[in-house]
Residue, then its C-alpha position, 0 to 999 in steps of 0.5 A: x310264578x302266577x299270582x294266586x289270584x289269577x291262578x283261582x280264576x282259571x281252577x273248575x273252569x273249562x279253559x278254551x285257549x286262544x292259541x292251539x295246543x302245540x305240546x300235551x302229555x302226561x306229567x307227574x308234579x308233587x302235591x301240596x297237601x299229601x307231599x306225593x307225586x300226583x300225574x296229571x295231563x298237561x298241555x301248553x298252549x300260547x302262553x299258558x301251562x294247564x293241567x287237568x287230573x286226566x286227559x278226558x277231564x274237562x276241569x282244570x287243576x291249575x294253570x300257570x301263565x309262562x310270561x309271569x315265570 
């Protein structure tokens, strides 16, 4: 898992990833502080799994740097 820290730095950013996105699609995960499933649009690009509330959002939720996992 990424470090929290490292994790916050990429939260309400607008991610431009380095690499082309090579994977994109909708994904449900499970909520931290409500426990039910939320979809979120997900894509991977290089190393990097990011996720936004939507497809048009520009904000990020989260992402996840996949050579920490």
């Amino acid at each position: 898992m990424v470090k929290q820290k490292e994790q916050r730095a990429y939260r309400g950013s607008v991610f431009q990833p380095r690499h082309a996105v090579t994977c994109s699609g909708w994904l449900e995960k499970k909520g931290k502080m409500l426990a039910g499933w939320q979809r979120r649009w997900f894509q991977v690009a290089g190393h990097y799994l990011t996720y936004r509330a939507s497809e048009s959002e520009q904000d990020l939720k989260a992402s996840v740097d996949l050579t920490q996992v």
